[in-house]
C-alpha positions in Angstrom: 0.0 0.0 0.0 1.6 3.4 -1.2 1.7 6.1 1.6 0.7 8.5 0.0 -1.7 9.0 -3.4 -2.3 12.8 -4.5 -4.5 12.9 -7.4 -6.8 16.2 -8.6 -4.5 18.1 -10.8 -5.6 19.0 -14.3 -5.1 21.9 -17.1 -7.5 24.7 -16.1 -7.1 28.7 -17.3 -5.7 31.6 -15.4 -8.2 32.4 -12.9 -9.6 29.1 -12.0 -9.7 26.8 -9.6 -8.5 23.1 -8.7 -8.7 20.9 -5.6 -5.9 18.5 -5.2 -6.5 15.8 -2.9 -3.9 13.4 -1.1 -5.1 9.9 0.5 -2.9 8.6 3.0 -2.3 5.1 4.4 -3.2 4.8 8.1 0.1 4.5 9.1 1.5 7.8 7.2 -2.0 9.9 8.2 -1.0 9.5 11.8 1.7 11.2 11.5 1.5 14.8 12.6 2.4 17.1 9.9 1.2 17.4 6.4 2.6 19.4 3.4 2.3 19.8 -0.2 5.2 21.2 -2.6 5.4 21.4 -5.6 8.4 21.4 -8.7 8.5 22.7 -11.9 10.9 21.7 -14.9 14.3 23.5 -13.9 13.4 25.0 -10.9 13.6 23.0 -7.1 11.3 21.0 -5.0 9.7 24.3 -3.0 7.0 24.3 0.6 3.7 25.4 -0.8 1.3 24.6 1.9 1.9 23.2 5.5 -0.5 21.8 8.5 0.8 20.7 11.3 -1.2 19.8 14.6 -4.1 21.8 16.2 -4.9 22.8 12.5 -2.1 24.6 12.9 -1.1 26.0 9.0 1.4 28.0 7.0 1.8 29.4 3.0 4.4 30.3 0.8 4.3 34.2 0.0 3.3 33.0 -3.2 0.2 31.3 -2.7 -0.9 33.3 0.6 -4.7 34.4 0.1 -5.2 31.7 -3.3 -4.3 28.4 -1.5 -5.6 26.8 1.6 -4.8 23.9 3.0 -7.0 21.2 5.0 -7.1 17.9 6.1 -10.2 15.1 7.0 -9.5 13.2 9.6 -11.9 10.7 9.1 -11.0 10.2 5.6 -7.3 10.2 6.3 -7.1 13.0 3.4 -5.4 16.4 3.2 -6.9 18.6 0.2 -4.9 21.7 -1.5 -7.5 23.9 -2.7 -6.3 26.5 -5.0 -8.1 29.6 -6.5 -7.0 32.8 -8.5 -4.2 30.1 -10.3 -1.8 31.9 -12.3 0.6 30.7 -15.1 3.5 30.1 -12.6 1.9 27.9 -10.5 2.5 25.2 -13.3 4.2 22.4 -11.5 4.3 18.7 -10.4 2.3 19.0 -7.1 3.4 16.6 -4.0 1.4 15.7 -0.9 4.3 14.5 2.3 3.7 13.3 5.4 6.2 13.1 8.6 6.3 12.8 12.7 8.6 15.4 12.6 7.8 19.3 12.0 9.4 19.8 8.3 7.6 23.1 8.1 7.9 23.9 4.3 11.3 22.3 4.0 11.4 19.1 1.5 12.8 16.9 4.3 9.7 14.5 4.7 9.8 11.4 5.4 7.0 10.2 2.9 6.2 11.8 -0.9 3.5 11.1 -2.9 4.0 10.4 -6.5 2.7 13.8 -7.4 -0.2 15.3 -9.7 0.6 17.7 -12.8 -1.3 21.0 -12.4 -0.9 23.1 -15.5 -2.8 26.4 -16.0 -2.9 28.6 -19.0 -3.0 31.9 -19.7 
């Protein structure tokens, strides 16, 4: 059973908006702190959204105000929903999942295998 399985992204115009979602085993969801990143072609792995415990949650200057972060505990799922998406934030997207607080630093422990979200101007 893979850890983690993101899945929602798509090719949607500037302006629109996407929900990526991210299933985790139960193992991997107990784990305290969630994260997605993302990477586009030439450029590094970069912190996009983080949620840690008590709901707890931080943004990337970037995507502050257009991106917000959640998680269902019940479902074992963390969701990226995006809004107002702009050319640049064309990347690979990646859920990750750790015990320890990562913040937005790529140092997690578990990756999903990431979901393309293109958008077009």
């Amino acid at each position: 059973e893979a850890p983690l399985v993101a899945s929602g992204g798509a090719s949607v115009q500037a302006g629109g908006s996407l929900r990526l979602s991210c299933a985790a085993s139960g193992n991997t969801y107990s784990a305290s702190y969630m994260a997605w990143f993302r990477q586009a072609p030439g450029k590094e792995r970069e912190g996009v959204a983080f949620i840690g415990t008590f709901e707890y949650t931080t943004y990337a200057n970037s995507v502050k105000g257009r991106f917000t972060i959640s998680r269902d505990n019940a479902k074992n799922q963390l969701y990226l929903q995006m809004n107002s998406l702009k050319p640049e934030d064309t990347a690979m997207y990646y859920c990750a999942a750790d015990r320890l607080n990562w913040g937005l630093l790529p140092r997690y422990t578990y990756w999903g295998q990431g979901t393309q979200v293109t958008v077009s101007s």
